[in-house]
N, C-alpha and C positions, 0 to 999 in steps of 0.2 A: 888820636887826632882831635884837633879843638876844632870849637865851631866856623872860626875866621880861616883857618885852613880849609874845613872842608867847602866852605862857600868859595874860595878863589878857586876851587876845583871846577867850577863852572862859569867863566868869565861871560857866557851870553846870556843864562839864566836870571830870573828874579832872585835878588839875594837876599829879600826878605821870606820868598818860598823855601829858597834851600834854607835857610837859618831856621821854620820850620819841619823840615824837612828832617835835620840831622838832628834835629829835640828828637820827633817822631819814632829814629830809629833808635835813639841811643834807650828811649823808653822800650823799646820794643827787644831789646837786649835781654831786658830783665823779665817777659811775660815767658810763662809758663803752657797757654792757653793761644787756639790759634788769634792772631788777628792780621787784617791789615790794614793798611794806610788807602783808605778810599777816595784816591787822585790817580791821575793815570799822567807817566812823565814818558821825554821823547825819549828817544835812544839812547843820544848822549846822555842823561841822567843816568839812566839804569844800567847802561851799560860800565857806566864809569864807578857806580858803586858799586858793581858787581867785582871792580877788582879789586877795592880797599879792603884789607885783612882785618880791620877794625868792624865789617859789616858780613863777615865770611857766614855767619848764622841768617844772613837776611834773602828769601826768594823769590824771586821774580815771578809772577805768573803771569800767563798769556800764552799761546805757538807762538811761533818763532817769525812766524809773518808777516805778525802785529805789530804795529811802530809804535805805540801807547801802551806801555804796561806797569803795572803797581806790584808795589812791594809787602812780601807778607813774612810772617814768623810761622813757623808750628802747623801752619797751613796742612791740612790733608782730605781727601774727599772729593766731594761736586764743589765747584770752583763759585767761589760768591758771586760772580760776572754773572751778569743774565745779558740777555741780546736782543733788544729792541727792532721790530719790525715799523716802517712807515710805509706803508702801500698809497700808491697816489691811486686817486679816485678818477683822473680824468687824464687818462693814458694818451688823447690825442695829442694834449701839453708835456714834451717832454720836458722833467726836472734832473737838473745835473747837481753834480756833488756840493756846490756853491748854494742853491737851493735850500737843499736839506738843513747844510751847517748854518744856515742866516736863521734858516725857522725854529733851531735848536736855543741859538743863541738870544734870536729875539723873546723868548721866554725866559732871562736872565739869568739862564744857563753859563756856568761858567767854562773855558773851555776844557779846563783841567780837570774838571768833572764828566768829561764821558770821553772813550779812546778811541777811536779807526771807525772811520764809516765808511761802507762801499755800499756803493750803487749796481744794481743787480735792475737791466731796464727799467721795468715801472715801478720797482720796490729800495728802498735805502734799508740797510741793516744798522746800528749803531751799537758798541760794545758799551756797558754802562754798568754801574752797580743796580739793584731792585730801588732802593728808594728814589733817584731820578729815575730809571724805566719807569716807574709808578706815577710820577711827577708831569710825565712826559705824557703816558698816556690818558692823564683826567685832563690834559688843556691844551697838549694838538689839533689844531682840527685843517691847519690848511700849510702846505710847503710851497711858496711860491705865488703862481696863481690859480692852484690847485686843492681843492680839499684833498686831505689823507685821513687813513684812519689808522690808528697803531695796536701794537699787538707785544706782548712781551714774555720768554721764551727764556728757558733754561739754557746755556752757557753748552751746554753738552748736547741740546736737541737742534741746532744750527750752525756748530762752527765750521764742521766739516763741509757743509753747503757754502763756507767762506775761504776755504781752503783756495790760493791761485796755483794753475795749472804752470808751468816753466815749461818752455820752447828753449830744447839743446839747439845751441849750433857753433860752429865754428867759423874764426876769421882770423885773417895775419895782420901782426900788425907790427908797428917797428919799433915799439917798446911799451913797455906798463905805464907810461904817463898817463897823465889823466887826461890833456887836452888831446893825444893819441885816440884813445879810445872811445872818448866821447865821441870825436869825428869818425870813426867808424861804426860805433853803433848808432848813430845819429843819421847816417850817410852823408856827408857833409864833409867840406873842406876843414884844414887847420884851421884857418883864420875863424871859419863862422864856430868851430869848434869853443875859440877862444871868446868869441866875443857872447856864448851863450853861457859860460862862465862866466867871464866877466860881469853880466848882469844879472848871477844869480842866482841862472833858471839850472843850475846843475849840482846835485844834492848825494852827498858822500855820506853812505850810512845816514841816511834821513837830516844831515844836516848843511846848510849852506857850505859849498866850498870854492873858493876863489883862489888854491896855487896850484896852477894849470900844469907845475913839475911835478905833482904829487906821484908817487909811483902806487899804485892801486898792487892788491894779491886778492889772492883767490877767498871765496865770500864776502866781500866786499859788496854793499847793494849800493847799486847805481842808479840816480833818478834824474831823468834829463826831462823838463816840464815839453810837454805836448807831442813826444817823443816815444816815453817807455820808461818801465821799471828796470832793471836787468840788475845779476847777479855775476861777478866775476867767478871765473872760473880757474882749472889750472892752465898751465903752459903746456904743451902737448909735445912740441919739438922746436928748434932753434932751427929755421930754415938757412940754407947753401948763401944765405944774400944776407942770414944776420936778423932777418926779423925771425917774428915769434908768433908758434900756429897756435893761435890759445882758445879756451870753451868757454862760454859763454852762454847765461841762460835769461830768458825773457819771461816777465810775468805776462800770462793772458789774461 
């Protein structure tokens, strides 16, 4: 694969990132020695390289829950990731995930530089490499209109504290479309099903998706903005009327 291939491989990416991106790997072919590429890409990136037979030597790190993950060679051990703590100091103000990422960024942080943050009540966690956690915690001092103070944390002494809980359940529904499902985990009509599509707010495998015929399978993550995360599941039985009793899991 050439470079102008592998970049039309992502038509919504920056394609001066992917151009270096595939330098990055195709150097990382020939190391002997771990390393990795200290950027953290969405889903589509990683996942899509993860199918090129040209990159079969190259791995992912991260759990599986994380939507931000970097690619490594030779990789073994305690994981380079360390995990940033921001504790807000002034718990009466609460700070939401908007918060956090502005006070990250307004430190000329760039985004591709740290992966998934969650907000845990008065604490944000953020996934990072040591040298920005380090970066982060000599010149944080406030999220919002909030002092915080940070704290920075082996990759293995807090992820399981990050791990989300799934809520099984079931629902019928009267086929695997997308704009189907939406509206029923949404609770919501077809119509409003489509028109939150329509603008946007509905995220197929972490990424924007707008064809409302899309037929969704099983572990497919579902993100409907102000709604929920959710995880397709299997189809369980073909109900007497032609729909379909399917499972379905919700992140807590």
């Amino acid at each position: 694969m050439d470079k102008q291939s592998f970049v039309r491989a992502f038509n919504n990416e920056d394609t001066y990132r992917m151009a270096k991106l595939f330098e990055a790997l195709e150097r990382a072919g020939n190391y002997e020695f771990p390393f990795v590429i200290e950027e953290f890409y969405t889903p589509l990136v990683w996942s899509t390289v993860k199918k090129m037979k040209e990159f079969r030597f190259i791995t992912v790190l991260g759990e599986e829950f994380l939507e931000r993950r970097v690619f490594s060679v030779n990789w073994e051990g305690l994981s380079p990731l360390k995990i940033l703590e921001i504790k807000n100091l002034q718990p009466a103000v609460k700070l939401e995930h908007k918060d956090y990422l502005g006070a990250l960024l307004g430190l000329g942080i760039q985004r591709e530089k740290f992966g998934d943050l969650f907000v845990q009540q008065d604490v944000a966690y953020v996934i990072v490499f040591e040298e920005m956690g380090s970066y982060v915690t000599e010149h944080l001092y406030a999220a919002g209109k909030c002092s915080v103070e940070t704290k920075l944390y082996t990759y293995e002494d807090k992820v399981k504290e990050l791990t989300p809980s799934l809520q099984k359940f079931e629902a019928v529904v009267a086929s695997k479309r997308l704009d189907v499902i939406v509206a029923e985990l949404a609770q919501t009509s077809r119509g409003k099903a489509v028109e939150l599509i329509d603008r946007g707010l509905v995220l197929l495998n972490y990424q924007e998706c707008k064809e409302k015929s899309k037929e969704l399978k099983p572990e497919d993550t579902l993100t409907i903005r102000r709604k929920g995360k959710f995880k397709v599941g299997e189809v369980l039985k073909e109900t007497q009327k032609g729909n379909l009793r399917m499972e379905f899991y919700k992140f807590l």
